[in-house]
N, C-alpha and C positions, 0 to 999 in steps of 0.2 A: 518290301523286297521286290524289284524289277524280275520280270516275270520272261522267261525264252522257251518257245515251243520247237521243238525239234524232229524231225523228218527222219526218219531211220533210213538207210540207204540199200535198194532192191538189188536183188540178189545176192546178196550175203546167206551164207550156212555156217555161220560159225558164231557164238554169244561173242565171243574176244574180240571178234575182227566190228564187232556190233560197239559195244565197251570203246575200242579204239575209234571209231568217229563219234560216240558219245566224248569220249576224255578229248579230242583235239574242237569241241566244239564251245568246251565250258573251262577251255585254261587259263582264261582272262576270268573266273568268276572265282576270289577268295572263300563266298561263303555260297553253299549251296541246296536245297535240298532235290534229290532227284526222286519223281515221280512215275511208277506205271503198274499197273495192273496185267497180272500173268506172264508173260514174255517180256512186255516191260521192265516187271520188275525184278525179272532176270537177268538183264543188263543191265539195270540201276546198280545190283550186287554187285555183279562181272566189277563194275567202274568205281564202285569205293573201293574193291580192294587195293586199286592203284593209288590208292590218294593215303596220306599219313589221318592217323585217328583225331590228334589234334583238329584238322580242318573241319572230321566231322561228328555226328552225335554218332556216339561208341558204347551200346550199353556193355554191362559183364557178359564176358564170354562172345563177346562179337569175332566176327572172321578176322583172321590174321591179315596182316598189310602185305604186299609184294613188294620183293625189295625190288628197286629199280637202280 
């Protein structure tokens, strides 16, 4: 699997607004898995809820999707 390292964008105070240049950076990528540690991986979350479960690995009882 091709590998993209990503830059989080300064000055940001908001996980969502963090989420939204996460999700406009990987909308060309069908399969994904997103990586981070702490804060990280607070916006990895924030950014599957925008994606359908199909796309991704969904155990039982996973967070709900947003509809869009």
């Amino acid at each position: 699997m091709p590998q993209r390292t990503l830059r989080l964008p300064e000055g940001v105070n908001d996980i969502e607004r963090y989420a939204d240049h996460v999700e406009s950076a990987i909308t060309d990528l069908d399969d994904l898995v997103l990586v981070g540690a702490s804060f990280g991986a607070n916006i990895a979350l924030a950014t599957r809820r925008r994606r359908a479960c199909a796309r991704w690995w969904c155990p039982a009882g996973s967070l709900p999707t947003r509809s869009t």
